[in-house]
C-alpha positions in Angstrom: -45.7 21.7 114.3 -42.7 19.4 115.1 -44.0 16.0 113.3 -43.3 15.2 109.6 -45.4 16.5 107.2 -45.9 14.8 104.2 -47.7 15.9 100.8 -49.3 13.3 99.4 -50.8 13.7 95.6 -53.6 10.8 94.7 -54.0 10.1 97.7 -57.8 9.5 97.8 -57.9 6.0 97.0 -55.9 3.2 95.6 -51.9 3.3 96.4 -52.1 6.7 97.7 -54.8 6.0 100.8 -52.1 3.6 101.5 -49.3 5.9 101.3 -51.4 8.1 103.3 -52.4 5.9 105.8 -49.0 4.0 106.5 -47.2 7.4 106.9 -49.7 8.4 109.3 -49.1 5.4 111.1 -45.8 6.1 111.4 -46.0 9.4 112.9 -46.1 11.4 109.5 -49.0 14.7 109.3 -50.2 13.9 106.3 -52.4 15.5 103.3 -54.4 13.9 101.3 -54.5 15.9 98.2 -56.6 14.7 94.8 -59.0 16.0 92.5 -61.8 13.6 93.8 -63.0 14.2 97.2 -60.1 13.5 99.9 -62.5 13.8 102.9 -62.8 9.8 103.7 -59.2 8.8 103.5 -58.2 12.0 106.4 -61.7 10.6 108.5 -60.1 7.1 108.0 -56.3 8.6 109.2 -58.1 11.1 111.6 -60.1 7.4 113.4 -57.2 6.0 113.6 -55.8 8.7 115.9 -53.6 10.4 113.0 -53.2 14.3 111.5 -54.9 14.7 108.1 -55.4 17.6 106.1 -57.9 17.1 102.9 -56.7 19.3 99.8 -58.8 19.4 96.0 -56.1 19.8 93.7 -55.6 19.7 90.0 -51.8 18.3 89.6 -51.6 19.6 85.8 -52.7 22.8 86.8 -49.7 25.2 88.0 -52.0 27.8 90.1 -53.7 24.7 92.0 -50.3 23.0 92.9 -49.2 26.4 94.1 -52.1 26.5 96.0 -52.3 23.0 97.2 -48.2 23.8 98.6 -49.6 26.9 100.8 -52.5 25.2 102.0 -50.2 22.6 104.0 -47.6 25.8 104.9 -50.8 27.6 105.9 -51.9 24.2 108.2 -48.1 23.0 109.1 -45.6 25.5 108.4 -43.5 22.5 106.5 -43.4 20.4 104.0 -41.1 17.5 105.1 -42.0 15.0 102.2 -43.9 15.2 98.8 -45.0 12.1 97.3 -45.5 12.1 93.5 -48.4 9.5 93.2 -51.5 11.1 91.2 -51.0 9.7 87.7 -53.7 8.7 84.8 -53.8 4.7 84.3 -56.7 2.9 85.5 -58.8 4.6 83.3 -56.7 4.0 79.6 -57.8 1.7 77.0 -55.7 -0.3 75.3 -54.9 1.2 71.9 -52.1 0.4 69.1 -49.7 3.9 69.2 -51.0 4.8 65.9 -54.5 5.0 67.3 -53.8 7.1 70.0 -55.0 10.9 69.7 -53.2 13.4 70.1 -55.4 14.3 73.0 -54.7 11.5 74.6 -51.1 11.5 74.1 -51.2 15.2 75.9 -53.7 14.6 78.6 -51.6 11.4 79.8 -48.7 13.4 80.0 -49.9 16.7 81.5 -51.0 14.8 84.8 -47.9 11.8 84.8 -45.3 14.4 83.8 -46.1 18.2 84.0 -48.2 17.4 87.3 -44.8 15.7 89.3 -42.8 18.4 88.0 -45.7 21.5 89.3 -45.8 19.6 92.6 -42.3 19.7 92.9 -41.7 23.2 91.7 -44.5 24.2 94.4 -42.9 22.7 97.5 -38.9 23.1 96.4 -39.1 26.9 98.0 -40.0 25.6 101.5 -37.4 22.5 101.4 -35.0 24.8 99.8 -35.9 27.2 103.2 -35.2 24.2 105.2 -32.1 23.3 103.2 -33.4 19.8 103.3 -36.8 17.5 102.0 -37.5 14.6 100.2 -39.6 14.2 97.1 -40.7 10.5 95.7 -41.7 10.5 92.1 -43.3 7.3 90.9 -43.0 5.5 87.3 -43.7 2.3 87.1 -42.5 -1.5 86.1 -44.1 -0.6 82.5 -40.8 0.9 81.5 -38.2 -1.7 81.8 -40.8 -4.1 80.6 -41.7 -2.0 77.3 -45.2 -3.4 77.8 -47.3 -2.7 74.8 -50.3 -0.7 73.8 -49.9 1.8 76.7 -47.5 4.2 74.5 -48.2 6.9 76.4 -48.4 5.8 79.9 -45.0 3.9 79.6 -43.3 6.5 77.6 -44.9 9.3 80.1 -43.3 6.3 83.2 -39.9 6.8 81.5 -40.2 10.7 81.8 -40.3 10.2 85.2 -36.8 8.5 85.6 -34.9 11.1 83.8 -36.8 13.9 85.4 -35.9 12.7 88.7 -32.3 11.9 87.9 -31.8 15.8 86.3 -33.9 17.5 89.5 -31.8 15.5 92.4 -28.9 17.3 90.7 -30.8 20.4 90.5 -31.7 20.3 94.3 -28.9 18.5 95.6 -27.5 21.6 96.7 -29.8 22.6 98.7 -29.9 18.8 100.2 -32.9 17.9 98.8 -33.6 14.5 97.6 -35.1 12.8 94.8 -35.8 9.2 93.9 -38.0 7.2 92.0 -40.2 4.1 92.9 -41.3 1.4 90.3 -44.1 -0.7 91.7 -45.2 -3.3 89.3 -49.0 -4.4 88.4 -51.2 -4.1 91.5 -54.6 -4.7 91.1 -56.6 -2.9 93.5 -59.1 -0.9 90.8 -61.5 -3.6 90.7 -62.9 -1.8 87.0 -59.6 -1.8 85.3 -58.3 -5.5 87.0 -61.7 -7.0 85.9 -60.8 -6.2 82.2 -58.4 -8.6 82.1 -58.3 -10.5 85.4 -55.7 -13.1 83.8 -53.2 -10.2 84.3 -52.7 -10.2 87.7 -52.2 -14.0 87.7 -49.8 -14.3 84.5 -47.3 -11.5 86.4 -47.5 -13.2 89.8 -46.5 -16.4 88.0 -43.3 -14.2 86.6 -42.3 -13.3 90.3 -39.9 -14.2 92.9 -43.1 -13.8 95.8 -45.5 -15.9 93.9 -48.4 -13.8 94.7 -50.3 -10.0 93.9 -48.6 -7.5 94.8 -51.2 -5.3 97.2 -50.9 -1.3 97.3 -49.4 -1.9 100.9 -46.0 -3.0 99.7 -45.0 -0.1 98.6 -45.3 1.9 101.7 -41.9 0.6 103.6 -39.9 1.4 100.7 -41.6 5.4 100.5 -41.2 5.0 104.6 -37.4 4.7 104.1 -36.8 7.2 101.0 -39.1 9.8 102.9 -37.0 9.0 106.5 -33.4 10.0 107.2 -32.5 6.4 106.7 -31.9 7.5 102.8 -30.5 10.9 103.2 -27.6 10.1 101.3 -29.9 8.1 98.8 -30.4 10.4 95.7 -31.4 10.2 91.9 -32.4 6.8 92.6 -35.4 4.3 91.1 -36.1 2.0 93.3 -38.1 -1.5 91.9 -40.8 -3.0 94.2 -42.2 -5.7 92.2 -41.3 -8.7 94.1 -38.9 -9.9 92.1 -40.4 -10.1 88.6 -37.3 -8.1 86.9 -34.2 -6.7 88.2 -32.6 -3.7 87.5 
């Protein structure tokens, strides 16, 4: 196949379907892998005249990122682009960090953390083939912010930074890039926004664009660090949060 592929984890609602939806757009095969059913998001990129592929996958799980990896060599013969998004957030409750379990703590950071690195360790043969790819790992605004009683998330968010800086020196040989986005709070999981639906107001007070930020502005700035328009761009985290705090 000559078009882009990219691999796209979480991508079954929420920030992914855009991810998955706006690289499609732009001419980008795309695969909607999750562990909840990825079948509506490829019929929504397949009506819009795009080239989905639907794969179950278990991002903590190394055999099932493995396997998620051949089923887009199997469909594409390439992996162009793999986009870290399947994380654990919407669903944590608030707790103080001494009242977090241990199971918890580990589940958080088996998908946020060990899941980015098994997707990347599944598709860094093939780029490594190619002697070129892009990987986008996501953290999050949580970090710079230290935002309280999400110990686990935020401290599982900072992971993400220095796992991307140490792996774009790993793979730079091979001409591989990897960068980090931060996207600040967007609140497009009406369960989790309508616990506290002052949130969304009090941070959109605290930014430059006085408004939410919507899971759609994020997909330019994964367009250009997936694109060769950042293929000197490397070890990078990138903030999208319309200007509520600079790095």
């Amino acid at each position: 196949m000559s078009v882009p592929v990219a691999l796209i984890t979480g991508a079954a609602k929420g920030i992914g379907r855009a991810y998955a939806l706006g690289l499609a757009n732009a001419g980008y095969a795309v695969v909607v892998a999750d562990i909840v059913d990825p079948a509506p998001v490829v019929a929504e990129v397949e009506a819009a005249g795009g080239i989905a592929l639907g794969v179950t996958v278990d991002v903590s799980d190394r055999a099932s990122a493995d396997a998620m990896a051949q089923a887009t060599l199997d469909a594409f013969g390439r992996i162009d682009a793999l986009i870290n998004n399947a994380a654990i957030f919407s669903s944590i409750r608030k707790k103080a960090f001494d009242e977090l379990t241990v199971e918890e703590w580990d589940e958080v950071f088996a998908v946020n953390v060990r899941g980015t690195w098994l997707c990347a360790r599944a598709v860094a043969p093939t780029m490594k083939e190619r002697h070129y790819g892009k990987i986008v790992n996501v953290s999050s605004m949580t970090v710079p912010s230290g935002i309280p009683l999400f110990l686990h998330y935020v401290s599982s968010k900072a992971a993400i930074v220095g796992l991307t800086r140490a792996l774009a020196r790993e793979l730079g040989e091979w001409n591989i890039a990897v960068n980090t986005v931060s996207p600040d709070y967007i609140p497009h999981d009406p369960e989790y926004a309508g616990r506290q639906p002052e949130v969304a107001e009090l941070i959109a007070r605290q930014r430059a664009f006085k408004r939410d930020q919507v899971p759609e502005d994020m997909v330019g700035t994964v367009l250009y660090l997936v694109g060769h328009g950042s293929d000197f761009v490397t070890g990078q985290n990138i903030f999208v949060n319309g200007g509520r705090l600079f790095s």
